[in-house]
N, C-alpha and C positions, 0 to 999 in steps of 0.2 A: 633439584627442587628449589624453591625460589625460600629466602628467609628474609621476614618482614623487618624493617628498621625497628631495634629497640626504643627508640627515642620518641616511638608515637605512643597514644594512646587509644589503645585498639584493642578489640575482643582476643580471645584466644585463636591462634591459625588451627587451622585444618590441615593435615599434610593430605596428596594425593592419595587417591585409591584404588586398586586398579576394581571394574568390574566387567562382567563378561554376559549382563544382560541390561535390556536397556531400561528394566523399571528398577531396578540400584542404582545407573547412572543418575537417575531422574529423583528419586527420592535425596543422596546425596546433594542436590543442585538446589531441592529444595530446603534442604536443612540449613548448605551453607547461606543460603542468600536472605533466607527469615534471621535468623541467627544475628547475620553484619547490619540489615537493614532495622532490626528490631535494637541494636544498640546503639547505633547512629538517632536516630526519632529519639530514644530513651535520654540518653545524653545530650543533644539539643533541648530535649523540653525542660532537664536538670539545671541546665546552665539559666534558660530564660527565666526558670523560678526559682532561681538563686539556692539551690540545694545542691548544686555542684560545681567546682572551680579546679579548671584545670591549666597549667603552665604550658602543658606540652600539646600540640597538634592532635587533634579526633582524628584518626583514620580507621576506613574498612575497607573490606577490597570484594571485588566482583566473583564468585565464582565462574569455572573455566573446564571445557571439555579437553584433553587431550589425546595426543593419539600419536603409539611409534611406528612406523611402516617398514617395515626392510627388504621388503623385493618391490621387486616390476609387476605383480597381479596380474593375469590374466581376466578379463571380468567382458561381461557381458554389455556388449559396444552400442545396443538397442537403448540402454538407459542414457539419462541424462547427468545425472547427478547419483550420488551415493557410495563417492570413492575418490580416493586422494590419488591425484596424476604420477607419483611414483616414491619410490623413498624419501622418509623424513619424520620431523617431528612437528605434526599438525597442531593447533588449539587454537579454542577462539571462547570468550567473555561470553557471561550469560548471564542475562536479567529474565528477571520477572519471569521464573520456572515453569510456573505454577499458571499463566498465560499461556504458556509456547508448550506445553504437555504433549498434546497432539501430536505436534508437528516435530519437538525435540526425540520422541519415543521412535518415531518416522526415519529419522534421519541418523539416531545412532544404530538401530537396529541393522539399517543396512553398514553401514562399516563394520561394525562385527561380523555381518554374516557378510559382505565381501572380503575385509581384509584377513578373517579369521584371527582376530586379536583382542586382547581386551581394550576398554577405553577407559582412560583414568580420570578420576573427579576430582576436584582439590580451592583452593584459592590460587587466584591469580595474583601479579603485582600492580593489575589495575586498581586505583584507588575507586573509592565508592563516593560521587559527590553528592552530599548532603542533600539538594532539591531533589536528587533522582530515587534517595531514601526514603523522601515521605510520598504521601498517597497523593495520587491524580488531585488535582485541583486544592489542593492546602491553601488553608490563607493562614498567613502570622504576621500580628498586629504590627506594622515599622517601629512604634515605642516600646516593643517590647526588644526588638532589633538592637532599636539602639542603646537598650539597657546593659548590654553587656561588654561595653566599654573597648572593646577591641573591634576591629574589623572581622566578619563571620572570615572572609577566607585565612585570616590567620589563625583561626582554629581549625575550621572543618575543612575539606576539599569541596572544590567549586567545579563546573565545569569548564573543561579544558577544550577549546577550539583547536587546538594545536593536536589531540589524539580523537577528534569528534568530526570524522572527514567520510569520504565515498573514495578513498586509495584502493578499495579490496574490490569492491564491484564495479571502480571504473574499470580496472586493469593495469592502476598505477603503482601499485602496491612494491616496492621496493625495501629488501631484507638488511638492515645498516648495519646488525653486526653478527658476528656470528654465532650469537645467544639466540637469538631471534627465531623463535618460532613461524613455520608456515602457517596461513591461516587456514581455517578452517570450513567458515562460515562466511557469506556474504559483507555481515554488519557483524561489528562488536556490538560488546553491551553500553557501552556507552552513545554511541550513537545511536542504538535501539533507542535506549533510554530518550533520548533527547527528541528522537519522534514522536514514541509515547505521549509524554507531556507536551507537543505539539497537538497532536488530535485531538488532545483533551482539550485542548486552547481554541482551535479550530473550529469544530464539529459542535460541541457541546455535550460529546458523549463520551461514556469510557472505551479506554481501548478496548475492552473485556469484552465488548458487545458487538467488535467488526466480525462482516462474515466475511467467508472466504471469495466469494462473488462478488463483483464490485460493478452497481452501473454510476456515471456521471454524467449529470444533467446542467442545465443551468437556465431551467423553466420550471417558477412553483408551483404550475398546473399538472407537471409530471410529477412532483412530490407530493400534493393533493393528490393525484387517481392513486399511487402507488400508499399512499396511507388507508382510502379508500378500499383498496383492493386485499389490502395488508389484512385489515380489523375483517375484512367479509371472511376468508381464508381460517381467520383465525378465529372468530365468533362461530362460524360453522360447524365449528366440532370435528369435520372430515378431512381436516392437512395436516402435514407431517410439521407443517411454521405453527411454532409454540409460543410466540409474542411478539408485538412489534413497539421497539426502544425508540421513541423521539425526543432530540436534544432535552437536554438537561435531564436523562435519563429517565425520563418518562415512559412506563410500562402497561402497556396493554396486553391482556391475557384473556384468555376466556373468561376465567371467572374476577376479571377486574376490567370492565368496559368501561376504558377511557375514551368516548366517542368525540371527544370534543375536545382532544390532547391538541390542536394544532393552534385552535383558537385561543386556549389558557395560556400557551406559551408563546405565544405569539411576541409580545415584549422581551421575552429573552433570545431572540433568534439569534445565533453564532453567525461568522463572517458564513462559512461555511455547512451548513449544518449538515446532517445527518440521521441517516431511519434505518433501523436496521430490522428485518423479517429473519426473526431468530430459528435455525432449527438443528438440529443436536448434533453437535461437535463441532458447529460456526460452519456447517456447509450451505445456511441460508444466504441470502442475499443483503447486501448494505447498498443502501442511493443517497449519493453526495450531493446534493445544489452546492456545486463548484465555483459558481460566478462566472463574470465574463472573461477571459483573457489570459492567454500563454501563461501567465507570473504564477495564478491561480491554478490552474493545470498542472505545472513545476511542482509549486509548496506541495500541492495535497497529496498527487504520488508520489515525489518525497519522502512523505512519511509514512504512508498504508503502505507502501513496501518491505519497511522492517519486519510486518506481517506476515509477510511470504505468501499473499494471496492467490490463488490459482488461475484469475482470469480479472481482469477489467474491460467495460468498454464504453462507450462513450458515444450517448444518445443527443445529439443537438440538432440544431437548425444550421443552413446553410445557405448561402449565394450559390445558385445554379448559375453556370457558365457558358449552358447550350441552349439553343434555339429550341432544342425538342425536346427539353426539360416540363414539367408543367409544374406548380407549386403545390406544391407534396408527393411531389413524387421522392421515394428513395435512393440513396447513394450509399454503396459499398465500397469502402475503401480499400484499393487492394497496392495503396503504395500512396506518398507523402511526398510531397513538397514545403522542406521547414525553411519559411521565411517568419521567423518566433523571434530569434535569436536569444532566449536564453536559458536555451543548452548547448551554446556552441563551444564553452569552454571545458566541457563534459564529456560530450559529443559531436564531435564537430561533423558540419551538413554532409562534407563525402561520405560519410558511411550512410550504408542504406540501411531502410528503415523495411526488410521484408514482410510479406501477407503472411500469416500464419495460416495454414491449409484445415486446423482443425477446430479455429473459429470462424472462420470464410463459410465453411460446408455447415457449421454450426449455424451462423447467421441467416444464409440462405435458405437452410431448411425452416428455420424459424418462420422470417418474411415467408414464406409458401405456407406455411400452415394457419398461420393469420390471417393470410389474406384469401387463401382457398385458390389461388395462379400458381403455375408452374411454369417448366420450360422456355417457350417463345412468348405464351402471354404475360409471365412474370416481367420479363423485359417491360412490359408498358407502364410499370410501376418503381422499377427499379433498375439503376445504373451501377454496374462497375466500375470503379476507375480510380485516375490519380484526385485525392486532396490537396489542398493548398491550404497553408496555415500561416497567417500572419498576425502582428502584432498593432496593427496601426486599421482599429474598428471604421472610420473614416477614409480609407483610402481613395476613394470616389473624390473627394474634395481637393486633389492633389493631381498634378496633370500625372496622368496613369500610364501612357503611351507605351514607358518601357515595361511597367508591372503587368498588362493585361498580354505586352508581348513574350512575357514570361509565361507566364500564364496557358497560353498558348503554344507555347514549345513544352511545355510539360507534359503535355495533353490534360491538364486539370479539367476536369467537368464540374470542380464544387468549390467554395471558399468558406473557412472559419476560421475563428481565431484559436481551437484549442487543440482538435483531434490531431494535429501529428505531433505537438507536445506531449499528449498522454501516450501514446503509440511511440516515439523515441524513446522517453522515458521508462516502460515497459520493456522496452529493449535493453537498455541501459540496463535495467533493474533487474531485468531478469524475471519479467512477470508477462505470462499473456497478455494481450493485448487486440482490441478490436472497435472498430467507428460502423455505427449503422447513423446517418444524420439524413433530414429529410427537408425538401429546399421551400423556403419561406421566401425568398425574392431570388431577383433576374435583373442585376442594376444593370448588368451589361445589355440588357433588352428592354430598360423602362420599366421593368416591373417591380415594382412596391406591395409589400404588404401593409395596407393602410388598415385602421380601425374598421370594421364594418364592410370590409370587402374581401374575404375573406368566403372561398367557395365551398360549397356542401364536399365536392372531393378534399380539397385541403383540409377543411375540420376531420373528416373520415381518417383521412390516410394520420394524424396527430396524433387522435386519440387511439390507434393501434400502434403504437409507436412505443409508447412503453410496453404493451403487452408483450411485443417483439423482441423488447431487450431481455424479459422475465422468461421467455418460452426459450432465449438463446443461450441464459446460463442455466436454465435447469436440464438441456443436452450436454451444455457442457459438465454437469454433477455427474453427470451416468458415468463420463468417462475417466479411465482408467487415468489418476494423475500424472503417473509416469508417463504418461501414451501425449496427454496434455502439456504437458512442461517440455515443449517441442527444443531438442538440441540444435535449432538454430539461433535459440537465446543464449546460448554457452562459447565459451572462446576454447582455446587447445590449453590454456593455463588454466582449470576452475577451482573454484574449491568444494570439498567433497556437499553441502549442503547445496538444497536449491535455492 
């Protein structure tokens, strides 16, 4: 068991404990982390207001799951996740408990009842850095900063780039000594952490309020129908969506009609903002205005990954690449071409990026019920095929000769700049993944979508477009998670969380 340096100045430890169900694991986890995080905040505010002065280092440290494994288990090969690949001694850091309930109750339950063991709670000897202590969006004035005559990191702990990485979910993860813990979970707490306070930064929301469903857009007219559509759902009294969160936590409920939340906040809008269609237990849906561009695609799942979201996907416009394309007609992606570059040092382009089988039939059932086609007529509205994702919005402007003859050995039929970054990334991460985009020009044919030219089909086929995205994750709600969290997002190394 790990013993904390006497030379700090830090709360009382907790030793480990074993328990043998997961709502003790869970209570534990919240005790230790209110406890470190409530006297970190407490002691920072002491020192700014001069009622406390301390010589030695503030530390606190992360609470942490562990876990002894000592045979080879036998276990049920249909799952994805929820079991450690063989003997050892698993753990991994845990923030903000009392957020990940859900999903932490999920994930120990099955190791107990796979490895037949207990799991032990405790402190870790990751330190707790002070910004991750206080609440989403703090402000503290810099003159009060500078009132305390020392640099903050030689008092408190700062964040550490150096332990705040993707080693575990890329696959890089490397044991240095022989103290060292396997991990357990995808993300420490720390770099949870350090998402967290990204989304908050991002979005304009709190973490608290992501659902598990995830569309991303990068058209305000899709975040308009989808706020639209939100407040009708929910003003009507007859949906299981209990309110919809618009940046800067702005809450509509039934009985608090904020009809005109999009207008009032309109001057605070985030780079990236966010709307989230609440319904209980965060299996409602969240819609990002992502922006234009691979970089933007990166950051945001990035960070909605620490989440462990059970599906995203990604509603855009596109450059149609065929003749027998029409503008708006539909594209289903069922494979990537990443010309982004930056996931390459991540993920580098040989690995493929495959379909998942049970947002594809997800998808398509959607598009048929929207659109009221099936079979051989659905074909006239929508295309299967490879995407093509680049980083250079302008490529037209540039002699193209080799890019379009790429293009064409790929068999791409579609071009944007985001869907195989979000689609890599979900691979990478570990999180479903799916592109429904619907094509707004044809450079390769002359065709421009100019103001005001713009056909009764194309406006038709838009404006069902997000309806398609919202029809395509509420098939995916019905389905069994497990069933969902498709094992060809997992490597032969995992860790027992999803």
């Amino acid at each position: 068991m790990e013993t904390h340096n006497s030379t700090f100045y830090s709360p009382p430890a907790i030793s480990f404990q074993g328990c043998q169900n997961a709502e003790h694991a869970i209570k534990l986890l919240i005790e230790i982390y209110d406890k470190n995080t409530k006297f970190l905040q407490n002691t920072f505010n002491d020192i700014l207001n001069k009622k406390n002065f301390t010589t030695s280092r503030v530390r606190a440290y992360y609470p942490a799951i562990r876990i002894f494994v000592r045979t080879h288990d036998i276990l049920d090969s249909r799952f994805s996740y929820g079991s450690v690949a063989g003997p050892g001694i698993y753990q991994t850091t845990i923030t903000q408990p009392k957020l990940f309930k859900e999903y932490l109750l999920d994930q120990i339950n099955l190791l107990i009842q796979n490895h037949k063991v207990p799991v032990f709670i405790g402190e870790s000897d990751l330190p707790m850095p002070l910004h991750f202590a206080l609440p989403y969006g703090s402000h503290v004035e810099g003159y009060k900063i500078d009132s305390i005559k020392r640099p903050l990191r030689d008092v408190f702990d700062v964040p550490d780039l150096s332990v705040t990485d993707d080693n575990i979910v890329n696959g890089t993860w490397k044991k240095s000594t022989h103290n060292d813990f396997k991990p357990l979970a995808p993300f420490t707490a720390i770099r949870t952490d350090y998402s967290l306070h990204r989304l908050q930064h991002y979005t304009a929301t709190s973490p608290d309020f992501f659902q598990n469903y995830i569309l991303f857009t990068n058209y305000q007219f899709y975040v308009d129908e989808f706020c639209t559509i939100a407040k009708k759902l929910i003003l009507s009294g007859n949906s299981e969506y209990e309110a919809l969160i618009e940046p800067n936590n702005i809450i509509t409920t039934k009985d608090n009609k904020n009809i005109d939340n999009i207008k009032n906040n309109a001057k605070k809008i985030p780079q990236m903002p966010a709307y989230h269609l609440i319904r209980k237990n965060h299996s409602g849906i969240t819609l990002i205005n992502i922006g234009v561009g691979p970089s933007n695609a990166k950051t945001i799942t990035d960070h909605i990954a620490v989440l462990r979201p059970h599906a995203w996907l990604m509603l855009g416009h596109c450059a149609g690449l065929r003749d027998s394309q029409k503008l708006g007609d539909y594209v289903l992606a069922h494979a990537y071409v990443r010309d982004d570059h930056v996931l390459d040092s991540d993920l580098p382009t040989w690995v493929p990026i495959p379909a998942l089988a049970e947002i594809q039939v997800a998808l398509e059932k959607a598009v048929e019920e929207v659109s009221g086609l099936s079979g051989w007529e659905l074909k006239k509205i929508m295309r299967t095929g490879t995407v093509a994702t680049i980083d250079n919005r302008n490529w037209e402007l540039r002699d193209n000769h080799e890019l379009v003859e790429r293009f064409s050995q790929s068999r791409a039929i579609a071009l944007d700049m985001e869907s195989a970054t979000i689609a890599a990334n979900g691979f990478r991460l570990r999180v479903p993944y799916g592109t429904l985009l619907c094509v707004s020009d044809k450079p390769l044919h002359g065709e421009l979508k100019l103001p005001g030219m713009a056909s009764k089909f194309y406006v038709q086929q838009v404006n069902k477009h997000l309806e398609i995205g919202i029809k395509t994750l509420e098939l995916l709600r019905n389905m069994p998670p497990e069933k969902l969290h498709s094992r060809k997002l997992r490597t032969f190394m995992e860790t027992a969380f999803k």
